[in-house]
C-alpha positions, 0 to 999 in steps of 0.5 A, spaced: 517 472 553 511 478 553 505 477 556 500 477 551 493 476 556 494 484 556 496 486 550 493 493 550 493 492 542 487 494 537 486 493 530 483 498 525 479 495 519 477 498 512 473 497 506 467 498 502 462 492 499 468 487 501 462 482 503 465 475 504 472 478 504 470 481 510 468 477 514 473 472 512 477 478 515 473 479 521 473 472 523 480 471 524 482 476 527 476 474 532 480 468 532 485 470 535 482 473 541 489 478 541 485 484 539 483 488 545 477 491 541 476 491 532 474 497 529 471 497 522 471 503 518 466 503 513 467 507 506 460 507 504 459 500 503 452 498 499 453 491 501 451 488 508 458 490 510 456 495 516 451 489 519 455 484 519 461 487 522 456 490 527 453 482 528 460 480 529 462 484 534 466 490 532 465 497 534 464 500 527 465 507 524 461 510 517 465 515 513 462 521 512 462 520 504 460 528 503 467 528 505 472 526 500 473 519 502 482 516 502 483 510 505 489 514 509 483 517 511 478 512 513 485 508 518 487 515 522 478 516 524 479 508 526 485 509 529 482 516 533 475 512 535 480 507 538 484 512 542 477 515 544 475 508 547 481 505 549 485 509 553 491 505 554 492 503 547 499 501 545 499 497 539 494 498 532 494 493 528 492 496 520 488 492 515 484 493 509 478 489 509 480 484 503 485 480 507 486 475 512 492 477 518 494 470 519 495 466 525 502 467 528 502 475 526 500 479 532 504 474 537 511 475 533 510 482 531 507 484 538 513 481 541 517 484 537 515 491 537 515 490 544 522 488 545 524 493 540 523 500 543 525 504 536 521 501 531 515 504 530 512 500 525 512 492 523 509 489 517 510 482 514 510 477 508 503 479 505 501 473 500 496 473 495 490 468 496 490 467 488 496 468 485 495 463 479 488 465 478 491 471 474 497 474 471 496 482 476 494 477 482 502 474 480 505 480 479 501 483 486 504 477 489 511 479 487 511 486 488 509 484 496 516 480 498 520 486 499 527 485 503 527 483 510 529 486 516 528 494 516 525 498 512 524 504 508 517 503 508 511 498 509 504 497 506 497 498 508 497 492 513 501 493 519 503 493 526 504 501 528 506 503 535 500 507 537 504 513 540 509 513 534 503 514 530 500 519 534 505 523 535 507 524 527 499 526 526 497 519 521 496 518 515 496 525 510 489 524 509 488 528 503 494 522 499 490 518 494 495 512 495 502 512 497 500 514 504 503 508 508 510 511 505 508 517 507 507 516 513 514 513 514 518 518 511 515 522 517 517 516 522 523 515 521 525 523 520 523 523 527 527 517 529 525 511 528 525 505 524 521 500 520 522 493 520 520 488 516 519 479 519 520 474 515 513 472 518 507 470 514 502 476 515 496 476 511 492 473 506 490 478 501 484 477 495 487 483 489 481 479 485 485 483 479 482 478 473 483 484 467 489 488 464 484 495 465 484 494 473 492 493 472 492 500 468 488 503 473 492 501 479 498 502 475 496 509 474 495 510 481 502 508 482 504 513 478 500 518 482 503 516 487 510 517 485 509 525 484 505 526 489 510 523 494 516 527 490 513 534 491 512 532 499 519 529 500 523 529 494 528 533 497 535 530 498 536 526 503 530 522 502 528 523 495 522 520 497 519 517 490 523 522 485 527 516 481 521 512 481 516 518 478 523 520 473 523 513 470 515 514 469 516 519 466 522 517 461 520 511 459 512 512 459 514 519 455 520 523 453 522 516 450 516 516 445 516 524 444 523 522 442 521 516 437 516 520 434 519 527 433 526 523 431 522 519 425 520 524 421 526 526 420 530 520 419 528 513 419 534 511 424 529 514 430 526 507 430 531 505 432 528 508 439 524 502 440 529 497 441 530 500 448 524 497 450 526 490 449 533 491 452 530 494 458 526 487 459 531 483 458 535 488 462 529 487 468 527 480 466 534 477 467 536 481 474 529 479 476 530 471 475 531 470 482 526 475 485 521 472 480 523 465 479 519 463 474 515 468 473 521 473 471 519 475 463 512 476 465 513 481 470 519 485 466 514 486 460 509 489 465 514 493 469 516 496 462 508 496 460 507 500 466 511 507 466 506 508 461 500 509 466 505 511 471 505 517 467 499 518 465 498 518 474 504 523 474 500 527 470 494 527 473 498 530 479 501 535 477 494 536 473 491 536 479 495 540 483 496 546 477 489 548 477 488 547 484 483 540 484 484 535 490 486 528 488 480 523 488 482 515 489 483 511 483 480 505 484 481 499 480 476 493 483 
């Protein structure tokens, strides 16, 4: 069993006006006395975020806001403060700031990392905390229970090796959303492996209580899907092409095709019925994935191609004239 009284581990949290959701944070990865030093990367917080991290301990680091701010970003200053300070680190933890690592995470993932010398990544089941408070807090819920064992990719909360992370260069820092998936195209081109545990990880507060925030994020999924297919679309990885063409199909040319097809013959309507038929489609594959929530979530996949290539938009907007991406926030 691995020694964990030398753990050489540290964590690196991220946030802006989280308030009480930090704290919640903070204090349970204080808990559970494993981290050898806790890091908070402040991204221009309005609240008392910056004096309670302080208060409670944590080494913290303000962006520089004149910058353009990404939460890739705000992770790869935490992680090189952390390395500034604790020369010897081995293992960094990612969390964002509205969710709670629970109790068992760090020993199982630690433990495994340290038995599996070719993953550089390890991440977990994240849960919501309040799925039955709202429809997008479900939808979030489900979206979080990938399949076990290794992995494409993992989310923002995860446990990296620090060497492995290092040696790619980070997070791209310039990414608005889709950076962890990024990152792991890189890591595994260079060898190694992402694992996911059937381990509780952590405990995450979405607060999604209003269809205009699931557009919003939607929509920065859609981002994602482009920006992802430009930088790694090439075969063999394909990184986000499928995804970004289904945004595309569903939540475009499909309607250009409606309408050019009715004004010459009524028969072009009949277009819209695959908009069902792809529900029912999602809806009856997804009874197993989604229990009693399958219908609901296939309507709001379908829904979804809509703001998804809105974000596919923006994109190719955005890298025709030049523009840097800036983040698209929904809470």
């Amino acid at each position: 069993m691995y020694d964990f009284r030398s753990t050489e581990l540290a964590v690196v949290v991220i946030g802006r006006n989280e308030g009480e959701r930090l704290r919640t944070c903070l204090f349970a990865l204080q808990t559970s006395s494993m981290a050898e030093l806790i890091v908070y990367v402040d991204s221009g917080s309005t609240d008392d975020s910056v004096a309670m991290a302080t208060a409670m301990g944590c080494l913290v680091h303000s962006l520089d806001m004149s910058m353009p701010f990404t939460a890739a970003r705000a992770r790869n200053e935490g992680a090189y403060v952390v390395r500034s300070r604790m020369q010897n680190v081995r293992f960094l933890q990612f969390v964002d700031g509205d969710c709670e690592v629970l109790a068992n995470w760090l020993p199982e993932a630690t433990e495994f990392l340290h038995s599996h010398g070719d993953v550089a990544a390890v991440c977990g089941r994240r849960r919501e905390r309040y799925p039955d408070q709202s429809v997008f807090n479900r939808l979030c819920d489900i979206e979080w229970d990938t399949p076990l064992g290794e992995a494409r990719s993992c989310g923002g909360d995860v446990l990296m090796r620090a060497d492995a992370f290092f040696a790619a260069g980070g997070y791209k820092p310039s990414l608005i959303a889709g950076e962890e998936p990024e990152l792991c195209v890189r890591l595994r081109s260079s060898g190694w492996k992402i694992w996911r545990l059937g381990v509780e990880m952590t405990l995450h507060d979405a607060a999604m209580y209003r269809f205009a925030q699931w557009w919003h994020r939607s929509k920065r999924a859609g981002y994602a899907f482009a920006e992802g297919a430009h930088l790694h679309g090439a075969a063999p990885e394909r990184h986000y092409v499928n995804e970004m063409r289904r945004a595309v199909l569903w939540g475009a040319l499909l309607p250009i095709a409606l309408g050019l097809g009715s004004l010459w013959n009524s028969i072009g309507y009949g277009l819209l019925f695959l908009y069902p038929v792809q529900v029912i489609r999602i809806g009856w594959k997804g009874t197993t994935v989604a229990l009693g929530f399958a219908w609901p979530r296939a309507i709001f996949l379908v829904l979804a191609k809509f703001p998804e290539f809105i974000g596919v938009l923006k994109f190719w907007k955005n890298q025709l004239s030049g523009k840097a991406g800036t983040i698209i926030e929904y809470k």
